[in-house]
C-alpha positions as CSV (number, residue, x, y, z in Angstrom):
1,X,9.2,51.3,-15.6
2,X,6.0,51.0,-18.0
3,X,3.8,53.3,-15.4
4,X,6.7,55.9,-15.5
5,X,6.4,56.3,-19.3
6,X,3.0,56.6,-19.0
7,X,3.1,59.1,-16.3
8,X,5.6,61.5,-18.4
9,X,3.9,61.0,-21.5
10,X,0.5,61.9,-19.9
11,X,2.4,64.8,-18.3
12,X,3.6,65.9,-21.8
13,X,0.3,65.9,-23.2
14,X,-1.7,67.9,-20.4
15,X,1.4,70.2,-20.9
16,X,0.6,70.2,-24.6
17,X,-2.6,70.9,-24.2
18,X,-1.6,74.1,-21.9
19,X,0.5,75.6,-24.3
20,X,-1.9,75.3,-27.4
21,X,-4.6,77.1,-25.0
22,X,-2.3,79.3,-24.5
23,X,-0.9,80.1,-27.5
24,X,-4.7,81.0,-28.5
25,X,-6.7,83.1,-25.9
26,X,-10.0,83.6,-26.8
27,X,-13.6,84.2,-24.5
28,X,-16.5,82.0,-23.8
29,X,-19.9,83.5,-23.8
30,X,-22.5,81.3,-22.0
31,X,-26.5,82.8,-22.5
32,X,-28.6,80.6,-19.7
33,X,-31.9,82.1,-19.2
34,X,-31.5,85.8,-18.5
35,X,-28.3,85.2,-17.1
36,X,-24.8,85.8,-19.8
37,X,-21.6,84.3,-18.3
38,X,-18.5,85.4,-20.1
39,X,-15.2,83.3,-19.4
40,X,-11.7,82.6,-20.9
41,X,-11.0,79.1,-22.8
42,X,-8.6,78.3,-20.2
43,X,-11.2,78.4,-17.2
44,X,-14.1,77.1,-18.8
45,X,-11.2,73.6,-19.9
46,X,-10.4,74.5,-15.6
47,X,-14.3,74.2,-14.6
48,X,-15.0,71.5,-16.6
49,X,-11.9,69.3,-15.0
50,X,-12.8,70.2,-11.6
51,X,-16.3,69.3,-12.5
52,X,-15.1,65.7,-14.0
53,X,-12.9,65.1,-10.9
54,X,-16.2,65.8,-8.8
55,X,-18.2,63.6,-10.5
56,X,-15.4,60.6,-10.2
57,X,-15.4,61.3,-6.5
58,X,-19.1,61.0,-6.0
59,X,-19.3,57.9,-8.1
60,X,-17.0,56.0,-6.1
61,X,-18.1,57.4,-2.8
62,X,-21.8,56.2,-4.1
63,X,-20.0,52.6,-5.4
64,X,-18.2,52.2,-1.8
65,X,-21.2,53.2,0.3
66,X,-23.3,50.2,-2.2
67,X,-20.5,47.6,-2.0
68,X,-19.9,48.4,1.8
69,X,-22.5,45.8,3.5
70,X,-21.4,43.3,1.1
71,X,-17.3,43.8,2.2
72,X,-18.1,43.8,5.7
73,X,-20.3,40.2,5.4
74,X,-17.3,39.1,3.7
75,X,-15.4,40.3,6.5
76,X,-17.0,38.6,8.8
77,X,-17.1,35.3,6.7
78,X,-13.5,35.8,6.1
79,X,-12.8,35.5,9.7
80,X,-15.0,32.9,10.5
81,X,-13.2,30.6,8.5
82,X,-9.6,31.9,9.4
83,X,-10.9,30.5,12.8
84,X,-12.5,27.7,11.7
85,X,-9.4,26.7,9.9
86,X,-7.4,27.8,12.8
87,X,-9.3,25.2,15.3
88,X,-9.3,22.9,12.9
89,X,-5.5,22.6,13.0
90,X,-5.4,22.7,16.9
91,X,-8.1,19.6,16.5
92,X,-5.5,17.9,14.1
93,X,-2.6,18.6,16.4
94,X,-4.6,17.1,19.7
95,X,-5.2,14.4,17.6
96,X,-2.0,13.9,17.2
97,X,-1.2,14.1,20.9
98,X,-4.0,12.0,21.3
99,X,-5.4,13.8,23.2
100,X,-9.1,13.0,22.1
101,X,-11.8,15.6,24.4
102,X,-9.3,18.4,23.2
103,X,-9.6,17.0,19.3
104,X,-13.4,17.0,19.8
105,X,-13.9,20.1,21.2
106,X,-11.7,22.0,18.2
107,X,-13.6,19.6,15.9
108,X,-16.9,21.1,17.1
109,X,-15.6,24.2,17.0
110,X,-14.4,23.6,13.4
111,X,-17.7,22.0,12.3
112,X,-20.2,25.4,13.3
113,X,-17.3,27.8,11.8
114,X,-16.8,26.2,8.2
115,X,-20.1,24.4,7.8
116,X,-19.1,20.7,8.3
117,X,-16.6,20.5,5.5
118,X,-15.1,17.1,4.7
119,X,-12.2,17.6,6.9
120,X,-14.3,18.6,10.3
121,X,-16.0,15.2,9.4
122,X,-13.2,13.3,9.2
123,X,-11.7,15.3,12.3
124,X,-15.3,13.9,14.4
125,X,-14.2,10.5,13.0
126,X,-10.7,10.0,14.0
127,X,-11.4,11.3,17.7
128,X,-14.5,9.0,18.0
129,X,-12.0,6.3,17.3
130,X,-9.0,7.7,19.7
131,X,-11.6,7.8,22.2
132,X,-12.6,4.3,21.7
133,X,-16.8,5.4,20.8
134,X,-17.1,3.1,18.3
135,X,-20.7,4.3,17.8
136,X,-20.1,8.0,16.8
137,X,-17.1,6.9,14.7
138,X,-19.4,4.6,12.5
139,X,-22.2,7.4,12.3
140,X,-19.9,10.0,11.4
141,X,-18.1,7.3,8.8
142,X,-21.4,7.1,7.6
143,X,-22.5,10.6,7.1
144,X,-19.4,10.7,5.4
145,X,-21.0,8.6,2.0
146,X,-23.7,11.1,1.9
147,X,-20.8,13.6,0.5
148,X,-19.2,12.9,-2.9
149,X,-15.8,14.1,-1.8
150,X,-16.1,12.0,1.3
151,X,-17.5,8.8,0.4
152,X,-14.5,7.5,-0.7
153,X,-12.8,7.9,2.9
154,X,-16.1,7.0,4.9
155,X,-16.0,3.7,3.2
156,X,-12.5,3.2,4.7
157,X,-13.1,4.6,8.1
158,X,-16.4,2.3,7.6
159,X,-13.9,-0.6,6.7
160,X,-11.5,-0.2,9.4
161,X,-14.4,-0.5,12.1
162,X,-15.8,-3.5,10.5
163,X,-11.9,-5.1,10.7
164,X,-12.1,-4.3,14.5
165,X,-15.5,-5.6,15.4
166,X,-13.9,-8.7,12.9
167,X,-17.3,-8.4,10.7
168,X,-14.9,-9.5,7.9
169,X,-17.7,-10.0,5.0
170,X,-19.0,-6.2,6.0
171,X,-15.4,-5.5,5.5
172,X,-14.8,-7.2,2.2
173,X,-18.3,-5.1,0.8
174,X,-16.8,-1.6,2.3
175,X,-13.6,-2.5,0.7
176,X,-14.9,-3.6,-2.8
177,X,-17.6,-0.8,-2.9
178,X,-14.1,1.6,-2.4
179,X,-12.4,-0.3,-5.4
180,X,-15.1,0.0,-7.7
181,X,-15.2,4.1,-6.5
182,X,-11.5,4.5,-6.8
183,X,-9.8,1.9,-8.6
184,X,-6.2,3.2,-8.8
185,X,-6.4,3.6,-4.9
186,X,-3.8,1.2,-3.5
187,X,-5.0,0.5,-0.5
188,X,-8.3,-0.4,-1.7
189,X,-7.0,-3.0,-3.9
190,X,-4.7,-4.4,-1.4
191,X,-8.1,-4.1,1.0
192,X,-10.4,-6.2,-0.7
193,X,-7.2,-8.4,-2.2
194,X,-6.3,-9.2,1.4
195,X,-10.0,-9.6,1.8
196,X,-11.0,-12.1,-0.8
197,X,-7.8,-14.1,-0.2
198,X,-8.9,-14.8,3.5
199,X,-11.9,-15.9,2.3
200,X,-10.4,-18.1,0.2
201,X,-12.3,-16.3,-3.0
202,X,-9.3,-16.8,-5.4
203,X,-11.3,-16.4,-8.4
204,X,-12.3,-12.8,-7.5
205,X,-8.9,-11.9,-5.3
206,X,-7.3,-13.1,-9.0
207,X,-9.2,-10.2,-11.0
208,X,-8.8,-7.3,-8.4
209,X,-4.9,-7.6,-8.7
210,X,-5.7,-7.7,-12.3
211,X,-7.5,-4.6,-12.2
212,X,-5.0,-2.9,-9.6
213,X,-2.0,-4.1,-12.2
214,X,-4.0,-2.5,-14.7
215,X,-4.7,0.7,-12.6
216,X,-0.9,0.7,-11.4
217,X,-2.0,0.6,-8.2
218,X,0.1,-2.3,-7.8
219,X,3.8,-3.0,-8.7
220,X,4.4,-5.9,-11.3
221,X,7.0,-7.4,-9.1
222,X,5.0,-7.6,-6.5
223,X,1.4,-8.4,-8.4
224,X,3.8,-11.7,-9.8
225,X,4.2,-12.8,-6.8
226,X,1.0,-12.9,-5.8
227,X,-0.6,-14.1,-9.0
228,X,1.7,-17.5,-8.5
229,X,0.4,-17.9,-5.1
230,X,-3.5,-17.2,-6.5
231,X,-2.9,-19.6,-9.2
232,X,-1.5,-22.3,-6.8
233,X,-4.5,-22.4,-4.7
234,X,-6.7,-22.3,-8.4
235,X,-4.9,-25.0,-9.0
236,X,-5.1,-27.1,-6.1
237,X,-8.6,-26.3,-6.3
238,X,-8.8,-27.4,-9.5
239,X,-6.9,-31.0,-8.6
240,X,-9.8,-31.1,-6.0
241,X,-12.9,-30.7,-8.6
242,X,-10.9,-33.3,-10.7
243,X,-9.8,-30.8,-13.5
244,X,-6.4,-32.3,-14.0
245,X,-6.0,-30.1,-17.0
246,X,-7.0,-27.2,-15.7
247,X,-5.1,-27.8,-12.7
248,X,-1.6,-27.8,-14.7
249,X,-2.2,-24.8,-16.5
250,X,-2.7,-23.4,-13.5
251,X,0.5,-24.8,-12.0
252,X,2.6,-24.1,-15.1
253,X,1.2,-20.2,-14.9
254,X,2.4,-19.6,-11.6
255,X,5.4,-21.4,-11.7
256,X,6.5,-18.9,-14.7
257,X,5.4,-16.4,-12.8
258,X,7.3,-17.2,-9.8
259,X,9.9,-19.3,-10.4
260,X,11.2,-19.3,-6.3
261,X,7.6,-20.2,-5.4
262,X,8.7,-23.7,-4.0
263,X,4.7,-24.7,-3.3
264,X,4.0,-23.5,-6.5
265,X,7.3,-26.3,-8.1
266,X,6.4,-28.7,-5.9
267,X,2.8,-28.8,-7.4
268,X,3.8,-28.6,-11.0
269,X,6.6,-31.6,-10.7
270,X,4.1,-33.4,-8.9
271,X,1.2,-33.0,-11.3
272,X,3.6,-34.0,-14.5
273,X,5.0,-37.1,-12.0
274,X,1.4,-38.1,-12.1
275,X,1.4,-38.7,-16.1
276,X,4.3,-40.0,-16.2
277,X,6.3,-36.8,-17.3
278,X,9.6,-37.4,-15.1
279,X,12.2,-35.7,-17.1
280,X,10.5,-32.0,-16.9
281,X,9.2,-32.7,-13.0
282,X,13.1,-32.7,-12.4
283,X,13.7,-29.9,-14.6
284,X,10.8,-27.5,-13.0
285,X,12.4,-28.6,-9.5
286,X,16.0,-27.9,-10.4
287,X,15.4,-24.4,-11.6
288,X,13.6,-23.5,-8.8
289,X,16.8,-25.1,-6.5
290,X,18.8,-23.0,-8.1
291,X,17.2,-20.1,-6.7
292,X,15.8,-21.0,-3.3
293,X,17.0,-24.4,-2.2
294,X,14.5,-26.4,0.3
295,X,14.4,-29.3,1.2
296,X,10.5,-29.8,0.3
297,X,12.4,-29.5,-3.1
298,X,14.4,-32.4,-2.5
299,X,11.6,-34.7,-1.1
300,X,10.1,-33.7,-4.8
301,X,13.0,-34.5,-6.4
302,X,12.8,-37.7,-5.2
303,X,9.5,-38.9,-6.4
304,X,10.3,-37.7,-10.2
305,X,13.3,-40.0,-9.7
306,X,11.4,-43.1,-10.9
307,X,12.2,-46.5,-9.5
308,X,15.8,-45.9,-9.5
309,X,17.9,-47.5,-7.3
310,X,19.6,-45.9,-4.1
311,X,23.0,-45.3,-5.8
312,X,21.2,-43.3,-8.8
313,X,19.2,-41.5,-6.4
314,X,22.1,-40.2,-4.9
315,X,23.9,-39.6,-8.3
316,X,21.2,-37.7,-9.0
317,X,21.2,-35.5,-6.1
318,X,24.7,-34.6,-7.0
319,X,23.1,-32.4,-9.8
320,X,21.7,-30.2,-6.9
321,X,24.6,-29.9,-5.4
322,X,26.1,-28.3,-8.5
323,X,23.1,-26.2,-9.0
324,X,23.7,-24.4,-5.4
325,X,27.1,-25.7,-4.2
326,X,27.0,-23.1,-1.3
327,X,23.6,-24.0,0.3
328,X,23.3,-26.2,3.3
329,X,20.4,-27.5,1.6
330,X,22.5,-29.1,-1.4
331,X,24.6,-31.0,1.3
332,X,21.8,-32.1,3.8
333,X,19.5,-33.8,0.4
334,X,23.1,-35.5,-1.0
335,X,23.7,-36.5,2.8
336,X,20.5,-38.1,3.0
337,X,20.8,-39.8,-0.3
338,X,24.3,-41.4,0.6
339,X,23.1,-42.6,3.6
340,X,19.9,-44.5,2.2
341,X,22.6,-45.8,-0.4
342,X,24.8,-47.2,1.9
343,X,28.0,-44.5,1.0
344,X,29.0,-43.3,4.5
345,X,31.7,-41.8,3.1
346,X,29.8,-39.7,0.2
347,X,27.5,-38.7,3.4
348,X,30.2,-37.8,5.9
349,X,32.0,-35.5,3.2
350,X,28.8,-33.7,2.5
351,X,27.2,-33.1,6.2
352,X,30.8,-31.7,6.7
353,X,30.7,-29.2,4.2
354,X,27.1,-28.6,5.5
355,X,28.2,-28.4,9.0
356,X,30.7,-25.1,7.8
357,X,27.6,-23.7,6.9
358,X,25.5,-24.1,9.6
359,X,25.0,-26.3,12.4
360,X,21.6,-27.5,13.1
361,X,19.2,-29.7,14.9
362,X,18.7,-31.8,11.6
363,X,22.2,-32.0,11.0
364,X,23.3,-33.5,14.3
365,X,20.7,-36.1,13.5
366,X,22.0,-36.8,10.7
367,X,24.9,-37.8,12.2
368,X,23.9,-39.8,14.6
369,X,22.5,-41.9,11.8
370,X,25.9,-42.0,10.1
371,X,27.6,-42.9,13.6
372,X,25.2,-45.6,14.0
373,X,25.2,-46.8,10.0
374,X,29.4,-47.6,10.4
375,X,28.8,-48.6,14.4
376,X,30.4,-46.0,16.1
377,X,28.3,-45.8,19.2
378,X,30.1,-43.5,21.3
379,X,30.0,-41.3,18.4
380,X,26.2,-41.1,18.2
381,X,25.6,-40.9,21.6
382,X,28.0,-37.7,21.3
383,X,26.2,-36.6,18.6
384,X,22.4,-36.7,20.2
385,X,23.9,-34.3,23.0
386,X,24.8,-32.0,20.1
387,X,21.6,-32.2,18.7
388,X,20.2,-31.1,21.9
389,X,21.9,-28.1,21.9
390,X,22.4,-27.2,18.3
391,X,20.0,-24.4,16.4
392,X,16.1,-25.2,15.6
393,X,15.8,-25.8,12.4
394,X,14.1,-23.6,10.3
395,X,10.3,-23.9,9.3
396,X,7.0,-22.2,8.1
397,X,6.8,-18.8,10.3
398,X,4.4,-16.1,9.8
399,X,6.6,-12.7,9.6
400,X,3.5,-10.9,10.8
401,X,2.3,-12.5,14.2
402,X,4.6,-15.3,14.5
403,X,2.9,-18.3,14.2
404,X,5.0,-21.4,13.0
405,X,2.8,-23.5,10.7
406,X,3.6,-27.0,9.5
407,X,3.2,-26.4,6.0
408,X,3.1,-23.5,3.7
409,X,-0.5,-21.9,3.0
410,X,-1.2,-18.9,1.1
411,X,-3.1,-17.1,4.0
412,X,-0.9,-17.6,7.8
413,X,-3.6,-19.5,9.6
414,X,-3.3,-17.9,12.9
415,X,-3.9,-13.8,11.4
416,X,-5.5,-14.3,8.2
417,X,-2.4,-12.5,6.6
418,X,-1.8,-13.5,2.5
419,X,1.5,-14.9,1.9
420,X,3.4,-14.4,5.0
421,X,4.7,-17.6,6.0
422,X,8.2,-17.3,5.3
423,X,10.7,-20.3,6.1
424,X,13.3,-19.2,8.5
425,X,14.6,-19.9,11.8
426,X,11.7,-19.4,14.4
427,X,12.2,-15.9,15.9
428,X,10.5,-13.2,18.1
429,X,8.2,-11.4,15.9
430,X,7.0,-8.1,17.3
431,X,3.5,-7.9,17.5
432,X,1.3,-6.3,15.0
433,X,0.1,-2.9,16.0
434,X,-3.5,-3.6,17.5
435,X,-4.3,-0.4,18.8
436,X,-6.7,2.1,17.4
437,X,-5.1,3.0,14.0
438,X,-6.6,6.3,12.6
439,X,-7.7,6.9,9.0
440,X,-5.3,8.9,6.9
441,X,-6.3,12.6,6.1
442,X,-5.5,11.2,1.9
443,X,-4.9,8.2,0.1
């Protein structure tokens, strides 16, 4: 609409123009040398249009023939790249097929056309590792650090490889050198976290989910979690070196931090048993029952009972009971209690109520011992055939490779993988992918 307006209003000026020439004729007289050129207004304005329009052609004929070498070198640049970029993406798509000659033959092809950008490097790396050469996969990761838009994702290709060859300290520098470049990177943090905990560095592993919380790299839900189970092992190492203070701020920090952490209860209680400090032993133990009953918890409970006698021990296990009336583990600790007190009845009530929950190896044997307590022999005898056949019971199992420990530890013993022993029923546990897991394009 705007160019339209112009147009006419152009148009009605040039036709303005016209008129007023017209409107007053008149001659030109011209004197060049010996020569007199006589001409009308109107055809000298003609001459000197045609002469104008001229001129503009020859200027841009001259500015197109100039500019001319330089468009066709862009040209050819142009399309050099569209097919650098196009081979590229075919290297990125065999990749994906993994099928790895193809992905290094495009990534060759990709590397002369566009001048070994970042992604042709990172191309050359991820078919190196699909094709299992170790070798040109580290060389290419480390070309990679020579570039400043690279280095960050050479130090994880570079941290991968160290993984596999199971050069965990080489690891641990890749991964902290990564950090320090990019500190709101996730899996950078979580690298060298994972890292230092295996180690058993819970100092440092302690200040880079700090610095992750701080970066948001991190969730708070999950960085409390794992600041209780840091802070348990600080404190146990703490309890080792003697530094009983030190050791229950520790204890009392994770424990607020996690109050389901039942290693991180157990500790606390234990460490106020110790001086004497029953009442709030029972009270750390009982608010973490309340929340995830186990009976580690119970065993706990006991020893911040004092020297009371059987019949208050089992009075006091009542109060679990009340604080999680519909966990097996309520019923099984009052069962125990009532039986070390004598009160078959008290125990029989609660393994039945335990026994609509769930039926289990430890329960069958429980009442056996119940059978046998009030002499019913035929009863027990029935009862060990049950507990052949009833469920395992459920214990310390790593939920990534499987591994059943005996007790809980902040790092599974078998993998190396930070709190993943979860207690459960024994199961399958597929394994963990092993294979040659490629470096992600972005982070």
């Amino acid at each position: 609409m705007r160019r339209l307006v112009f147009y006419v209003l152009g148009l009605a000026i040039l036709i303005a123009i016209a008129v007023w020439l017209a409107d007053r004729p008149g001659n030109v007289e011209i004197q060049w040398g010996d020569y007199l050129i006589t001409t009308s207004v109107a055809v000298l304005v003609l001459i000197i249009a045609i002469l104008a329009v001229v001129v503009a052609i020859l200027y841009r004929g001259w500015i197109w023939l100039k500019k001319g070498p330089g468009r066709w070198r862009k040209s050819l640049h142009q399309n050099r790249r569209e097919r650098g970029y196009e081979s590229l993406t075919r290297g990125l798509v065999a990749l994906a097929a993994g099928d790895s000659s193809e992905a290094r033959r495009y990534a060759r092809r990709a590397d002369d056309m566009l001048d070994r950008p970042p992604l042709t490097l990172l191309l050359s790396a991820q078919a190196a590792q699909l094709d299992g050469d170790d070798k040109a996969a580290t060389e290419t990761f480390e070309a990679m650090l020579e570039r400043p838009e690279t280095e960050f994702l050479g130090l994880r290709g570079l941290m991968v490889e160290a993984l596999r060859r199971g050069d965990y300290e080489a690891a641990r520098e890749y991964a902290r050198r990564a950090h320090q470049l990019r500190p709101d990177a996730a899996w950078a943090a979580e690298a060298l976290f994972e890292l230092e905990t295996r180690d058993g560095d819970w100092q440092a592993a302690q200040r880079t989910l700090e610095s992750a919380v701080d970066r948001r790299a991190v969730g708070k839900p999950v960085s409390k979690r794992r600041r209780a189970v840091v802070l348990v092992e600080r404190a146990r190492a703490a309890l080792k070196d003697l530094k009983r203070s030190e050791a229950i701020k520790f204890a009392r920090e994770a424990h607020a931090e996690a109050p389901e952490l039942v290693p991180a209860a157990i500790l606390l209680a234990d460490l106020l048993v110790d001086e004497q400090k029953f009442r709030p032993a029972a009270k750390t133990l009982e608010q973490t029952w309340a929340v995830d009953p186990h009976p580690d918890l119970a065993k706990a409970y006991r020893r911040a009972a004092r020297d009371e006698d059987a019949i208050a021990t089992y009075r006091r296990m009542e109060k679990l009971v009340k604080a999680a009336p519909n966990s097996v583990e309520s019923h099984v600790a009052s069962a125990r209690a009532a039986l070390d007190a004598g009160l078959t009845g008290e125990a029989r009530r609660h393994l039945d109520d335990a026994a609509k929950i769930e039926m289990s190896h430890r329960i069958a044997q429980l009442y056996v011992a119940l059978e046998e307590k009030e002499g019913n022999d035929d009863a027990a005898q029935e009862w060990l055939r049950k507990a052949a056949d009833a469920d395992v019971d459920k214990g310390w199992q790593c939920e990534r490779c499987g591994h059943v420990a005996d007790t809980w530890a902040p790092v599974c013993p078998h993998c190396g993988t930070f709190d993943s022993l979860a207690w459960t029923k024994p199961h399958a546990v597929a394994p963990a992918v092993t294979g040659r897991a490629l470096t992600p394009l972005a982070s």
